[in-house]
C-alpha positions as CSV (number, residue, x, y, z in Angstrom):
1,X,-1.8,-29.5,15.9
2,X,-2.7,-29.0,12.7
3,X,-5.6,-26.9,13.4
4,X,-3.1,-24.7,15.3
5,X,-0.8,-24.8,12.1
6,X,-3.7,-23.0,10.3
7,X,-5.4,-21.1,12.7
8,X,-1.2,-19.2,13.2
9,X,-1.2,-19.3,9.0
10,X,-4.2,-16.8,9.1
11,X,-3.3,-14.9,11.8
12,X,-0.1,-14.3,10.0
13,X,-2.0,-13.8,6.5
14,X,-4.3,-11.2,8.2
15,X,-1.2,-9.0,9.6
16,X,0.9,-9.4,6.9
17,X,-1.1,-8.4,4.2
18,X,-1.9,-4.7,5.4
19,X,0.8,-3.2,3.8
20,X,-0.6,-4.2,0.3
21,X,-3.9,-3.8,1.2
22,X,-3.6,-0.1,2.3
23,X,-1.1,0.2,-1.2
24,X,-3.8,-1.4,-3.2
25,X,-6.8,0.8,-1.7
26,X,-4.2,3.5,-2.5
27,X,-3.6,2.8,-5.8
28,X,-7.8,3.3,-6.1
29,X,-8.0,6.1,-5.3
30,X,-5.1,7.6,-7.8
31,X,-5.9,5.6,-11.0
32,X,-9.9,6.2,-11.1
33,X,-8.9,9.9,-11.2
34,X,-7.4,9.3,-14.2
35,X,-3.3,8.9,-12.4
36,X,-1.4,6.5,-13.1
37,X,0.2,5.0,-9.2
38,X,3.5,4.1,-10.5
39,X,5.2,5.7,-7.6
40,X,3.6,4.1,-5.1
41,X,6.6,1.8,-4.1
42,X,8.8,5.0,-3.3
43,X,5.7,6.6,-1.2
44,X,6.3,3.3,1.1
45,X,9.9,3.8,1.1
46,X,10.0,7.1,1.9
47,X,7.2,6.6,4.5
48,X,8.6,3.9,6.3
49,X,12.1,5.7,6.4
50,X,10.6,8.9,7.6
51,X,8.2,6.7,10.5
52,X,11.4,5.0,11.4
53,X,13.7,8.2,12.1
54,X,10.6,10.1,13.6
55,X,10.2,6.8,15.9
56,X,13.8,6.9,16.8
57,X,14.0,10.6,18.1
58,X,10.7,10.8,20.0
59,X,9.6,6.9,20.7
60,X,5.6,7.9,19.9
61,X,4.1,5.5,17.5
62,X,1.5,8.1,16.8
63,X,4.0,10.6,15.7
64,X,5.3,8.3,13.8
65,X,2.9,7.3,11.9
66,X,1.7,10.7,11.0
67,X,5.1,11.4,9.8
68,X,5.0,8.9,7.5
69,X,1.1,9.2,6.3
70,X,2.8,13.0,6.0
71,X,5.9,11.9,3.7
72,X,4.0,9.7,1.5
73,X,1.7,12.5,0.6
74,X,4.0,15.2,0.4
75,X,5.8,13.1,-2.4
76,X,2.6,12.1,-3.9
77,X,2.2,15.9,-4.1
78,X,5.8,16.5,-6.4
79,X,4.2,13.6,-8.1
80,X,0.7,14.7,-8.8
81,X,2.4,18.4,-9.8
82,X,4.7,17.1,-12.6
83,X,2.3,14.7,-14.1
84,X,-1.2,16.4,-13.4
85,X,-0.4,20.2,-13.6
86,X,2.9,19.9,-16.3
87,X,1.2,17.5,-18.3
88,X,4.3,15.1,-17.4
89,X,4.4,11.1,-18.6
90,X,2.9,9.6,-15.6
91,X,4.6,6.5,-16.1
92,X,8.0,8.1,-16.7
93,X,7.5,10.2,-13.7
94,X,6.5,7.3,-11.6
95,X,9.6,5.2,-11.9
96,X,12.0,7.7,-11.6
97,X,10.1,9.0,-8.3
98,X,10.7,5.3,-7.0
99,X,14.1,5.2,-8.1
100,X,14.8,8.3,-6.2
101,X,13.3,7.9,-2.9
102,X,14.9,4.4,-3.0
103,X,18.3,5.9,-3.5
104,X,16.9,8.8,-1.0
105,X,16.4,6.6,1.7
106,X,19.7,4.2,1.2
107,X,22.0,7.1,1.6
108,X,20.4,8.6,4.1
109,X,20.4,5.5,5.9
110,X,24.1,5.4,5.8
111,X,24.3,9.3,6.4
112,X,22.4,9.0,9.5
113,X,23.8,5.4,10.9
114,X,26.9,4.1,8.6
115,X,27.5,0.2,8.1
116,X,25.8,-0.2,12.1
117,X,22.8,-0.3,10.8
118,X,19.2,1.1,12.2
119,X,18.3,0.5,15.8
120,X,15.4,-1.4,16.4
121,X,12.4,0.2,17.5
122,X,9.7,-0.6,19.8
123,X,7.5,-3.0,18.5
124,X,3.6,-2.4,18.0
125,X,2.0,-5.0,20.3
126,X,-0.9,-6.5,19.7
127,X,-4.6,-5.1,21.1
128,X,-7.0,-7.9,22.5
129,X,-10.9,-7.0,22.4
130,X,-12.3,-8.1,25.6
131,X,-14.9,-11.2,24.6
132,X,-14.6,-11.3,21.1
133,X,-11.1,-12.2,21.4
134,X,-12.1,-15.3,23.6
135,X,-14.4,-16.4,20.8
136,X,-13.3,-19.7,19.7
137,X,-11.0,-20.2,17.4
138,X,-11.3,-16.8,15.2
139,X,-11.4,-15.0,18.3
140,X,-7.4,-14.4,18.4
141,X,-7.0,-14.2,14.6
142,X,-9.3,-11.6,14.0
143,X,-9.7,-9.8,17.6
144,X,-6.0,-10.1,18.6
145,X,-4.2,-8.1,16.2
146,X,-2.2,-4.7,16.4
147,X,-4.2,-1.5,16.5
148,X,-2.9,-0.4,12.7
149,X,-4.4,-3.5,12.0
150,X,-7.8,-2.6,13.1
151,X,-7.5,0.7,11.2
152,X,-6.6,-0.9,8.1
153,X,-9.7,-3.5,7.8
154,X,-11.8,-0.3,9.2
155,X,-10.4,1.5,6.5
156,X,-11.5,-0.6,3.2
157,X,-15.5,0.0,3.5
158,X,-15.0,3.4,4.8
159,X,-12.9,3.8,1.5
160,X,-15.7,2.3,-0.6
161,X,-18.2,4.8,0.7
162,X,-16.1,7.5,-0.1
163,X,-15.4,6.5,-3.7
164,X,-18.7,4.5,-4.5
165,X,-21.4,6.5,-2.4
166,X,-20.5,10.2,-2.0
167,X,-20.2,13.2,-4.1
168,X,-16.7,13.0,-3.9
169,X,-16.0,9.8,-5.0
170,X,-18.6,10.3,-8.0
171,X,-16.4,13.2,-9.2
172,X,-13.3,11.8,-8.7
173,X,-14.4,8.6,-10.9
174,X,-16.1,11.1,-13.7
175,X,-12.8,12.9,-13.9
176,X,-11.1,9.4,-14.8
177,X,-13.7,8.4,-17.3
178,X,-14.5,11.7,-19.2
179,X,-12.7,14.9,-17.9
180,X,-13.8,17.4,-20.4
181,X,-17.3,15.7,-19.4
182,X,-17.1,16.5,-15.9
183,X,-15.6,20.0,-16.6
184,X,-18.3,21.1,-18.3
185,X,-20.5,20.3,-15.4
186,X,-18.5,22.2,-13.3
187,X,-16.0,19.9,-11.5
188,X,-12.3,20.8,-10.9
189,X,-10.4,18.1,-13.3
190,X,-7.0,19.1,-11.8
191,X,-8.2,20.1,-8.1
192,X,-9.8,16.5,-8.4
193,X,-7.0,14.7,-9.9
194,X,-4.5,15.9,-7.2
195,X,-6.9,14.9,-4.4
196,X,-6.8,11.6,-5.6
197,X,-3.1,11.0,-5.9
198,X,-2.3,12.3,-2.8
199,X,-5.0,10.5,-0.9
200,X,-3.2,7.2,-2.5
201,X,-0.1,9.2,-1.5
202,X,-1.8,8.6,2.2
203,X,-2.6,5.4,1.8
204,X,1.0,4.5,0.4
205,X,2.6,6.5,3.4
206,X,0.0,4.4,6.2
207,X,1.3,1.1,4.6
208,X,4.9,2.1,4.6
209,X,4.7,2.8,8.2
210,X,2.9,-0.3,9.2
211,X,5.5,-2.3,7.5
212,X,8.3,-0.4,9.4
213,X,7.1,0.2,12.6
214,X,4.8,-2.9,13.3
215,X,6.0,-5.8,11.1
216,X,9.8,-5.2,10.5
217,X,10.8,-2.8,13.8
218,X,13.4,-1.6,12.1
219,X,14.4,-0.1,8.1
220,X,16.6,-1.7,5.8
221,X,17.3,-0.2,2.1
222,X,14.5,-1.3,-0.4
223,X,12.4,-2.5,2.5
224,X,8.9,-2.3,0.6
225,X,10.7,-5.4,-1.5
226,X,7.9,-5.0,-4.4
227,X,5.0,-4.2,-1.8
228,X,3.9,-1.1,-3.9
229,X,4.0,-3.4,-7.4
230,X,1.6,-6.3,-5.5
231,X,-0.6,-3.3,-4.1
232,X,-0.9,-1.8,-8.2
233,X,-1.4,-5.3,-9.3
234,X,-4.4,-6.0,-6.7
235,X,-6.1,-2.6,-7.5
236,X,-6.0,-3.8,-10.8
237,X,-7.4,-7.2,-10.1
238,X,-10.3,-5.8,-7.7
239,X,-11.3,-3.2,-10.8
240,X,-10.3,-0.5,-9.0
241,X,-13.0,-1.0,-6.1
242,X,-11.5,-0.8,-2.5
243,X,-13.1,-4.0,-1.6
244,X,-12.3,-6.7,-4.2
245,X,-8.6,-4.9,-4.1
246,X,-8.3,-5.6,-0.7
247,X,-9.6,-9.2,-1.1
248,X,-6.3,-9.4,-3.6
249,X,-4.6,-7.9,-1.6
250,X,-5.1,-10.6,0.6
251,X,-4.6,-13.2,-1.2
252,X,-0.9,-11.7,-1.6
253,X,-0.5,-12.0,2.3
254,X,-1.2,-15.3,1.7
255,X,1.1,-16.3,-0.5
256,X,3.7,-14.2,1.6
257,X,2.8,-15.2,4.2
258,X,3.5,-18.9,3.0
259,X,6.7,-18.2,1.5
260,X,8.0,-17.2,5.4
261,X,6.9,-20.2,6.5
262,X,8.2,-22.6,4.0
263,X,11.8,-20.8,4.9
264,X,11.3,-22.3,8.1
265,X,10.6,-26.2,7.4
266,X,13.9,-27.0,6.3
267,X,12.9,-30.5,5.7
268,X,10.9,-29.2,2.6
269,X,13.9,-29.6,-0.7
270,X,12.6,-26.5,-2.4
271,X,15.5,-23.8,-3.4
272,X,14.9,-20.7,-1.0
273,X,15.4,-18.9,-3.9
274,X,12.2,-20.4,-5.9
275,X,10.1,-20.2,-2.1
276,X,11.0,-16.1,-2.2
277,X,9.2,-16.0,-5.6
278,X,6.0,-17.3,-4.4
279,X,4.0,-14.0,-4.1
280,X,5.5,-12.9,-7.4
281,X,4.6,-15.8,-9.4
282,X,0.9,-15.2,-8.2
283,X,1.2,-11.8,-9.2
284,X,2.2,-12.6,-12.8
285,X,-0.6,-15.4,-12.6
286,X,-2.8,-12.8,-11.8
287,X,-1.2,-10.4,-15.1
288,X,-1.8,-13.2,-17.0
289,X,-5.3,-14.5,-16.7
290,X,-6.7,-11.6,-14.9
291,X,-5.2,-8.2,-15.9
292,X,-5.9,-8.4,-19.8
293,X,-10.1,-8.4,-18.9
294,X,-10.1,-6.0,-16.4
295,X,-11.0,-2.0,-18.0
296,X,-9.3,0.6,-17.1
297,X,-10.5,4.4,-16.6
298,X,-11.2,5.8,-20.2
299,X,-9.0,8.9,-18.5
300,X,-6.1,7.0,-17.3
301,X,-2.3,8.0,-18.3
302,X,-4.3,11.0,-20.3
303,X,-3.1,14.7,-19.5
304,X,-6.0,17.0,-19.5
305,X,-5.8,20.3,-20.3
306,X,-8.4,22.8,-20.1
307,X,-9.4,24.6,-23.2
């Protein structure tokens, strides 16, 4: 029994973390090219608003999906155009982009479906892999699992090649360490920069849709919940590398993943409001001993202009 108890715990842990993961890998990409990813919590709104409706009208996951990969990076683009073309404050532009697409998406919500809320949608089932699924007992944690899940863990080292092994990646990181470096040799600083945001732009809009379509079925108003924070805060802890972000971005499932489970033992006399905290609390543990020695890109938050 209690083996069972665990094995469920990491199934849950590996499912539920995607979301930050794909924020966090994300958030990567946009802040070693110099961007701050403030926005990245109204990319998953608007994403996972956009998946839902598109799911609604033409019940094709697919479709769905690519809407909301689409969304994400369309907004990422406004973003990247203010902050990276204007010279805007990134910051300043960041929050206000997430207060807007959180407003955005609540009154469409109640444009499109009033007090009755959203239908639910048709769920994402999950995808065994003949024989390694029957491996003993990691088979049906890790081989068992929804195909966005796949995609996700597929992702992370395909995303660290990209950003640690190719020509791409190595201008993308120059022009967030020393722009008027990299324009002398001949790179792009503003091509580069917007590349980078609105791949995280992608990223954002992938995890807002896997939160909608596979894990909650449905959207609610503010349904990221502070995903797109935890995702920033992992990037940050993994030093900007896809990898070590994605291992903080699992230990954030984790700790959500616990906080859903300790909602359901009622026997346990711990205020639900304290047991909703949980994955907060790490994150500010994280802030506090971990945050403060990580470097950022020399380039970060700084407008470059050409001369």
């Amino acid at each position: 029994m209690g083996m069972a108890v665990v094995l469920e715990f990491l199934n849950s842990m590996i499912r539920v973390s995607v979301p930050v993961i794909l924020v966090a890998v994300g958030v990567c990409f946009s802040e070693k090219s110099g961007v701050f990813a403030m926005g990245s919590e109204g990319y998953m709104l608007i994403s996972a608003f956009v998946s839902v409706v598109v799911m609604i009208q033409t019940s094709n996951h697919f479709v769905s999906i690519a809407m909301g990969i689409c969304a994400g990076m369309a907004v990422a683009a406004v973003f990247s155009y203010f902050t990276v073309v204007l010279g805007a404050d990134q910051v300043i532009c960041g929050l206000g982009s997430n207060f807007v697409m959180l407003g955005l998406t609540s009154s469409l919500q109640r444009l499109f479906w009033g007090t009755t809320g959203i239908p639910r949608i048709a769920a994402i089932n999950p995808i065994a892999i003949p024989l390694l699924s029957d491996i003993p007992f990691v088979g049906n944690m890790l081989f068992n699992q929804p195909f966005l899940t796949y995609i996700t863990y597929a992702l992370i080292p395909f995303a660290w090649w990209i950003m640690f092994r190719s020509s791409f990646g190595l201008n993308l990181r120059a022009v967030g360490e020393n722009p008027s470096c990299a324009d002398t040799l001949g790179v792009n600083v503003r091509r580069m920069r917007v590349r980078g945001v609105v791949i995280g732009g992608a990223f954002c809009g992938l995890g807002g849709a896997v939160l909608a379509l596979s894990q909650v079925q449905s959207f609610t108003e503010n349904i990221s919940g502070g995903r797109g924070w935890l995702g920033l805060i992992a990037a940050t802890f993994g030093g900007w590398n896809p990898l070590a972000a994605s291992g903080a971005g699992l230990i954030f499932g984790a700790a959500e993943s616990l906080q859903l489970r300790l909602q359901i033992f009622s026997k346990i006399s711990i205020s639900s409001y304290v047991i909703l905290l949980i994955p907060y609390i790490v994150a500010v543990v994280f802030i506090m001993f971990v945050g403060k020695s990580k470097r950022h890109p020399a380039g970060l938050g700084k407008h470059y202009r050409k001369v």
